[in-house]
C-alpha positions as CSV (number, residue, x, y, z in Angstrom):
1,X,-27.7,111.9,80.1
2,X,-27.3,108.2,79.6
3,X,-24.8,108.1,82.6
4,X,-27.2,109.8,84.9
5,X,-29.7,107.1,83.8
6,X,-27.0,104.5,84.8
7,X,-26.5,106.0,88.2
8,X,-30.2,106.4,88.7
9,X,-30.7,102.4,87.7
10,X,-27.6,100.9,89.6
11,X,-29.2,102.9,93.3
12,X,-32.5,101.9,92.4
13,X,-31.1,98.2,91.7
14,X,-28.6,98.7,95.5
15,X,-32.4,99.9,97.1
16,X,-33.8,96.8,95.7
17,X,-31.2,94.5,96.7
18,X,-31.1,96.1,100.4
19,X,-34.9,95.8,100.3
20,X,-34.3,92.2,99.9
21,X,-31.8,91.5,101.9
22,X,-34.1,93.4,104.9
23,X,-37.3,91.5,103.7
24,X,-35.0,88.5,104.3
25,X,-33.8,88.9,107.6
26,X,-37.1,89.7,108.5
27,X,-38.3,86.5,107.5
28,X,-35.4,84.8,109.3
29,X,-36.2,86.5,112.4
30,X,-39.8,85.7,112.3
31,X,-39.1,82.5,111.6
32,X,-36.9,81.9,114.3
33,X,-39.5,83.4,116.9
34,X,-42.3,81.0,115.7
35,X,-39.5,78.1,116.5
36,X,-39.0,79.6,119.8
37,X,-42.9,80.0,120.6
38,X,-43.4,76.4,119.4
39,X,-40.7,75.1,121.9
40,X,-42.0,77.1,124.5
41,X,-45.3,75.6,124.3
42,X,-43.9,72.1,124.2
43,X,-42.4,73.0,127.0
44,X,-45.1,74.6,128.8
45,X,-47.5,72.2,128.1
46,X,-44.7,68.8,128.9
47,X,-44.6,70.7,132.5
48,X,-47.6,70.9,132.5
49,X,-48.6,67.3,131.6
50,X,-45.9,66.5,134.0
51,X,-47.2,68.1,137.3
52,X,-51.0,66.9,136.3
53,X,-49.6,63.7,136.2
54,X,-47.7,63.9,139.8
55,X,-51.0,65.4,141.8
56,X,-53.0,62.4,140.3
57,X,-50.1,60.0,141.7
58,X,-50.1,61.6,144.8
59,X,-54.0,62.2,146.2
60,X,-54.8,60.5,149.0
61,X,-57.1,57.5,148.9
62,X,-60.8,58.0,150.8
C-alpha cells in the first residue's frame, strides 16, 4: 500500500511540474505578444507621426 501511495504522489508531483512548466510557457508567450503589440504601435504610430508630418510640409501656400 505504501508504494501505490508513492506512485500516486510522484504522478501527482510530474502533473504539477508539467502544469508549471505549461503555466510558464504560457506566460512567456503572452509576454512575448504584449512586446510585439507594443512595437507595433510604436511603429504604427512613428508612421504615422511621420506622414502627418510630410502633408504639413508639403500643403500649398494660399
Amino acid at each position: 500500500m505504501a508504494q501505490g501511495m508513492t506512485e500516486h504522489g510522484d504522478s501527482a508531483a510530474s502533473e504539477r511540474e508539467e502544469i508549471a512548466a505549461r503555466v510558464a510557457s504560457f506566460k512567456a508567450m503572452q509576454q512575448k505578444f504584449e512586446r510585439e503589440r507594443e512595437r507595433f504601435f510604436v511603429t504604427t504610430l512613428e508612421n504615422a507621426r511621420k506622414s502627418q508630418s510630410t502633408r504639413q510640409n508639403t500643403r500649398p501656400v494660399g
